[in-house]
C-alpha positions as CSV (number, residue, x, y, z in Angstrom):
1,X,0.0,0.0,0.0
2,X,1.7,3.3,-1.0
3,X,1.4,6.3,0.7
4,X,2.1,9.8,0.1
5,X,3.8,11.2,2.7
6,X,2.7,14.5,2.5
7,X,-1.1,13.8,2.7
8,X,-2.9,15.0,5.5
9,X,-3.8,12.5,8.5
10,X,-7.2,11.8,7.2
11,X,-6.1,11.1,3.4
12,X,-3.8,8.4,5.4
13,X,-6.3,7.0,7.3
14,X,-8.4,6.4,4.5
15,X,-5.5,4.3,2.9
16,X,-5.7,2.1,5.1
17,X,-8.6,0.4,4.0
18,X,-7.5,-0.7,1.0
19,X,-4.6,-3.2,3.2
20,X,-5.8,-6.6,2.9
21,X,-5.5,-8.7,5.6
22,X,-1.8,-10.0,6.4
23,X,-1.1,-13.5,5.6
24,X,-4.1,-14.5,4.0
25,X,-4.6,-16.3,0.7
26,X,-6.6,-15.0,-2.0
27,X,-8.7,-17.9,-4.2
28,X,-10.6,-16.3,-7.5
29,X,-13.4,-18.4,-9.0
30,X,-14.4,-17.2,-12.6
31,X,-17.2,-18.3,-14.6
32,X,-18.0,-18.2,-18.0
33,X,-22.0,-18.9,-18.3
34,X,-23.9,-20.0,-21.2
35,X,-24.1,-17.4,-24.1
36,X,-26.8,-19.0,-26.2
37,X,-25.9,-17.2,-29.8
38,X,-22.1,-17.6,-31.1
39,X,-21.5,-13.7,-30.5
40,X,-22.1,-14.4,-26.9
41,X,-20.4,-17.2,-26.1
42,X,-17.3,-15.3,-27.5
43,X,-17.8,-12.3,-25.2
44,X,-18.4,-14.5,-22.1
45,X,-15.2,-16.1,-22.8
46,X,-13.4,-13.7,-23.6
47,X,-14.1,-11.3,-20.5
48,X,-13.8,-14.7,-18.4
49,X,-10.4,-15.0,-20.0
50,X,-9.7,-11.4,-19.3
51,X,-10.9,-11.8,-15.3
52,X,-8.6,-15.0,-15.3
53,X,-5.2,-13.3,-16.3
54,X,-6.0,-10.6,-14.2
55,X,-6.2,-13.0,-11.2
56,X,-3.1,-14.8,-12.5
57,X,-1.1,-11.5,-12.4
58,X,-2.6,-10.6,-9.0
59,X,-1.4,-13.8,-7.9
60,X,2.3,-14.4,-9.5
61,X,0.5,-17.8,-11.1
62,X,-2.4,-19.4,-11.2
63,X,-2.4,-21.8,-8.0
64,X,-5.4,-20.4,-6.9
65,X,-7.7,-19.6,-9.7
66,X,-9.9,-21.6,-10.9
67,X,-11.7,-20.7,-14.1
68,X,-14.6,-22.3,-15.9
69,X,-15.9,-21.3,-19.4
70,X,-18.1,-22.8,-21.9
71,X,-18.8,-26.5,-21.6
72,X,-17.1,-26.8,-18.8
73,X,-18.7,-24.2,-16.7
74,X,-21.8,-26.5,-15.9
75,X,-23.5,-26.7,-12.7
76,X,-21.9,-29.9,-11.4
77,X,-18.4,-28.3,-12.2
78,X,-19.5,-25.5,-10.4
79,X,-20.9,-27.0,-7.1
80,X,-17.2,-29.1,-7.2
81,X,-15.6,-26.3,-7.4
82,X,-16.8,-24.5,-4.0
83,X,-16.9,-27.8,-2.4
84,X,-13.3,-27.6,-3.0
85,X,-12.8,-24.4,-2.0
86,X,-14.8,-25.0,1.3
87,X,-12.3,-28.0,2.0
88,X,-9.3,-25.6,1.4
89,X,-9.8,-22.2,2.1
90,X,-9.2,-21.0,6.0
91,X,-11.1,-18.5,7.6
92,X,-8.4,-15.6,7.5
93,X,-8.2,-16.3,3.7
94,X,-10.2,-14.2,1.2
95,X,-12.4,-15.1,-2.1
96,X,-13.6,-13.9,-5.2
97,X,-16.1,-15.1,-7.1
98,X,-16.8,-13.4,-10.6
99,X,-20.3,-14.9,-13.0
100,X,-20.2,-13.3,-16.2
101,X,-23.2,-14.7,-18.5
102,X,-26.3,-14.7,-18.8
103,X,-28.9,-14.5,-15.7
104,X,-33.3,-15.1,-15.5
105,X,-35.3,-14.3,-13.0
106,X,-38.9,-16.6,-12.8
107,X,-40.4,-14.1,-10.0
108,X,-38.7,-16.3,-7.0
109,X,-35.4,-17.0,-7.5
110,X,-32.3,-15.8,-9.7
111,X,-30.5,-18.7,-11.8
112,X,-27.3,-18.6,-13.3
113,X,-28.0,-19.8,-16.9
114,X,-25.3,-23.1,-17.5
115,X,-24.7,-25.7,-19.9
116,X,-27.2,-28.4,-18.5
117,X,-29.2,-27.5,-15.8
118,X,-28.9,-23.8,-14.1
119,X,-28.0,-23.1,-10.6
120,X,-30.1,-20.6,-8.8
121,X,-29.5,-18.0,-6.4
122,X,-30.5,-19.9,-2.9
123,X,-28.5,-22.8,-3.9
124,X,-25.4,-20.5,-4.9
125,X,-25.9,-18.5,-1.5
126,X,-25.3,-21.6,0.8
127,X,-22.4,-23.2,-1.6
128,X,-20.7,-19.5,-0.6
129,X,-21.8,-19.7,3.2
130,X,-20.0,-23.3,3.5
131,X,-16.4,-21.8,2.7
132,X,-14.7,-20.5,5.5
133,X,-13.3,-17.1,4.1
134,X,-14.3,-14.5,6.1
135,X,-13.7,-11.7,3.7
136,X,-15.8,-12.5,0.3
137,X,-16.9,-10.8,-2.6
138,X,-19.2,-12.1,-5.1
139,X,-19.2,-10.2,-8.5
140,X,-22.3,-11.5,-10.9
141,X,-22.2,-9.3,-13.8
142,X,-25.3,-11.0,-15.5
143,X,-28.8,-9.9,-16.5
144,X,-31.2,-10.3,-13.8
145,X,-28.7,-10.3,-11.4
146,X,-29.9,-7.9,-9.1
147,X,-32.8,-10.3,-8.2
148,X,-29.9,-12.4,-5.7
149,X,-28.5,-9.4,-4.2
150,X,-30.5,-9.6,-0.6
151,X,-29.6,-13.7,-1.0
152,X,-26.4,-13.7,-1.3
153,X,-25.5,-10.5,1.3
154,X,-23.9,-12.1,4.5
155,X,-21.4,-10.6,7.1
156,X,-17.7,-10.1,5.6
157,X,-19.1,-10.5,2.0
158,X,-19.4,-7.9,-0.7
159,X,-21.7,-8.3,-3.6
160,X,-21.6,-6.3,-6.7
161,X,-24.9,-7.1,-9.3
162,X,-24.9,-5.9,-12.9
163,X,-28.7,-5.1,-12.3
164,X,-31.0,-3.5,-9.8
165,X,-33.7,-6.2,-9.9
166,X,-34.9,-9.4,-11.8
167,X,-36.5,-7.3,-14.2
168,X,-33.6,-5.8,-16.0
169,X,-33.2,-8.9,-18.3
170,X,-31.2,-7.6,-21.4
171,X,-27.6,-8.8,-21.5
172,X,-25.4,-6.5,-19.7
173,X,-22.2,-4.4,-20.2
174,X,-20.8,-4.1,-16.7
175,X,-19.0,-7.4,-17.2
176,X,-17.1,-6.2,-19.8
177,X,-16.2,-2.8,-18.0
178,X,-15.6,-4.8,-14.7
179,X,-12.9,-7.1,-16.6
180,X,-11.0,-3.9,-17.8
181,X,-11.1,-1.7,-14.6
182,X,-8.5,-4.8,-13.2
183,X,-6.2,-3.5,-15.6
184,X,-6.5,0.1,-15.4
185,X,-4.6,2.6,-14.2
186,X,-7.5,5.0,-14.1
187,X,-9.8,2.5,-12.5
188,X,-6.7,2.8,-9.7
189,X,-8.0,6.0,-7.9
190,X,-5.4,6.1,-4.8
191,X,-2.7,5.1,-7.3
192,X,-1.3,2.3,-5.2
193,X,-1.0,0.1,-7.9
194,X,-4.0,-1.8,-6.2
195,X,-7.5,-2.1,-7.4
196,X,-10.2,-2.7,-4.7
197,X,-13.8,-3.8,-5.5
198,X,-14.8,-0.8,-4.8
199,X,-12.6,1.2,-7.4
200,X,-13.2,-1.8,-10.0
201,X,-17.1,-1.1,-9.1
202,X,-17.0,2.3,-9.5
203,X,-15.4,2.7,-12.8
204,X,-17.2,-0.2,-14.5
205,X,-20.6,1.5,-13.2
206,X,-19.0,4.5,-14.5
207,X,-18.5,3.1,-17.6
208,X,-21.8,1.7,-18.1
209,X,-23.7,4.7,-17.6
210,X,-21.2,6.6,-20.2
211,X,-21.8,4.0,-22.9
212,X,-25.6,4.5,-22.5
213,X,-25.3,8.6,-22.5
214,X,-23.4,8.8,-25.2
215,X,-25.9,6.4,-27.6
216,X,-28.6,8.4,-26.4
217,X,-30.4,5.4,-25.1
218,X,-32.1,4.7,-22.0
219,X,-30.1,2.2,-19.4
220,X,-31.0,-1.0,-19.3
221,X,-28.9,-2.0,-16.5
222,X,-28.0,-0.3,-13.0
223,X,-25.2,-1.7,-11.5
224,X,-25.3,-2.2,-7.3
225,X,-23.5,-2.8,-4.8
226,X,-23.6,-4.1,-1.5
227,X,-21.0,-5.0,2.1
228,X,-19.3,-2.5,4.2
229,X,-15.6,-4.0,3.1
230,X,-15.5,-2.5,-0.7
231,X,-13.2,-0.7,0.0
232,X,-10.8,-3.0,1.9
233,X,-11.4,-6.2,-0.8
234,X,-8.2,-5.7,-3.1
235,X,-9.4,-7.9,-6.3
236,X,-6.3,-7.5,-8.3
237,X,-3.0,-5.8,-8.5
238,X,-1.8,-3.9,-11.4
239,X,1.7,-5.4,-10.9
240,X,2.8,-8.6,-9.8
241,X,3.9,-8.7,-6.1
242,X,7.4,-10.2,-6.6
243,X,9.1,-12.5,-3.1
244,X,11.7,-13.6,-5.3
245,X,14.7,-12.3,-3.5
246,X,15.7,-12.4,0.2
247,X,15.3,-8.6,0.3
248,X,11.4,-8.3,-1.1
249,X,11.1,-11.4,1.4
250,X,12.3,-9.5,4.2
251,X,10.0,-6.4,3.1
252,X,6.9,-8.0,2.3
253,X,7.2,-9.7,5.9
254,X,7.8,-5.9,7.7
255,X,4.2,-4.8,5.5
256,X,2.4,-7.8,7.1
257,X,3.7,-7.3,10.4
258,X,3.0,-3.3,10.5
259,X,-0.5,-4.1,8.7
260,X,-1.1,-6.6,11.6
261,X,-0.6,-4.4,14.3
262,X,-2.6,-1.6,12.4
263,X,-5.6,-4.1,12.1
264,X,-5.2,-4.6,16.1
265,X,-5.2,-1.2,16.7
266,X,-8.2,-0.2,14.8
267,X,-10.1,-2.8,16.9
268,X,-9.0,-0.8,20.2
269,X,-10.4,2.6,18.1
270,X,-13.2,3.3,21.3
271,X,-10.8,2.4,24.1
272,X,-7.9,4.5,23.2
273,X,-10.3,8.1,22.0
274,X,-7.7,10.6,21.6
275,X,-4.8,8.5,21.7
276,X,-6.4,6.3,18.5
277,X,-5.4,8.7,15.7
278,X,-1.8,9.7,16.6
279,X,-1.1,6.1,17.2
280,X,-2.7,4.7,13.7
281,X,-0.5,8.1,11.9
282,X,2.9,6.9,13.4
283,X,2.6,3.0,12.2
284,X,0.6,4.3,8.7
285,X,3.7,6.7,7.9
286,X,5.9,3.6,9.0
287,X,4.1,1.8,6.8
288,X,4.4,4.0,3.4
289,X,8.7,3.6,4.1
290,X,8.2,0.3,4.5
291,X,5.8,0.1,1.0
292,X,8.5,2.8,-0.8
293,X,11.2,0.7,-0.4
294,X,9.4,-2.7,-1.4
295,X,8.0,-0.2,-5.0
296,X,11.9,0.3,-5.3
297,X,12.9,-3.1,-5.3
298,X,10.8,-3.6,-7.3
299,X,11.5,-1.2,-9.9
300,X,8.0,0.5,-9.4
């Protein structure tokens, strides 16, 4: 997390948030729904493709993404998948799970449209309550999507819908927008080189409403989101973190250690009072020497 030294106290403060939580594991599942014409099918892919190396570069590899597109992204391949990820995911760990595709709404329940049978949204909110991750987001950029949001909200988790409701049913853009803002510098508002669910939100909503203004057509999609930890969910990274030599090793383990003791201190915000903000500015400037020194080895 890079910060400017010369920002005011509150500008630091807010940087915290975007720290993710030392020593936990980020897993990424991408799907690739059913696209029903041969035009679709391509753009599902592609933007699942796009999601996918975006993870991968986030990552350093791709030991923890799992991505399913076309035929292979069927309901059973699904369902294994977060079976898996409930066996292997700890609690302090973190998960995204991106739906690109197509969506329906029957007036009860959201489904997920899928080679073979479809999954809908009650099933897919208790396949995500068995994994352990405390910290999830949940991205379905599909039509109808918005018809899942109150199913699929839970404590820790952040969901981000295409749609405001069941009844926006035409296929959407936000998917494509959401793919690109993990590779954008200008989707990176803070300029840490970090982009958080909330700044990938933001400019793919962005985005979408532009693309409507400037046909002169009405929106048929209204992007929403949903969880207090937006801000604080980093979904990719613009560079790779590199722990390839003894010295980033060393670094990277100072960041986790400062970002540790800044996450216990926030929780002792009410008992300290006064003594709370001087405190969280001494480690958060500590924190930006540490993060310069980490950008400088690695060339950033």
């Amino acid at each position: 997390m890079r910060v400017a030294l010369g920002l005011p106290l509150v500008s630091l403060a807010g940087a915290l948030a975007a720290a993710a939580p030392a020593h936990a594991e980020l897993y990424y599942l991408i799907v690739g729904g059913l696209g029903g014409t041969p035009e679709y099918e391509e753009n599902f892919a592609a933007h699942a493709r796009e999601l996918g190396e975006a993870a991968k570069r986030t990552l350093g590899g791709d030991a923890r993404v799992t991505v399913l597109v076309g035929e292979k992204a069927t309901r059973e391949a699904l369902r294994e998948s977060l079976a898996a990820l409930a066996r292997d995911v700890q609690a302090s760990d973190r998960l995204a799970v991106l739906l690109v595709g197509h969506g329906s709404y029957d007036g009860a329940h959201y489904k997920l449209n899928l080679p073979g049978p479809d999954i809908d949204s009650a099933e897919l909110g208790r396949l995500l309550s068995a994994i352990p991750a405390e910290a999830q987001l949940l991205v379905n950029a599909t039509s109808a999507s918005g018809a899942g949001l109150e199913e699929w909200s839970a404590d820790g988790r952040t969901v981000i819908t295409a749609t405001r409701s069941g009844a926006e049913r035409n296929a959407t853009r936000f998917a494509e927008h959401f793919a690109a803002a993990l590779s954008s510098a200008d989707a990176d508002i803070n300029k840490d080189g970090r982009i958080t669910a909330q700044e990938a939100f933001d400019y793919a909503a962005r985005r979408v409403a532009d693309s409507y203004e400037s046909e002169g057509t009405l929106a048929t999609e209204h992007p929403q989101i949903a969880g207090s930890q937006a801000g604080a969910f980093e979904v990719a990274r613009l560079t790779v973190r590199r722990e390839d030599t003894p010295e980033l090793v060393a670094l990277n383990g100072e960041r986790d250690e400062l970002e540790e003791r800044i996450a216990a201190l926030r929780l002792r915000r009410e008992e300290l009072g006064e003594d709370y903000l001087p405190q969280l500015q001494a480690l958060l400037v500590e924190l930006a020497l540490v993060q310069e020194r980490i950008d400088a080895a690695e060339g950033r």
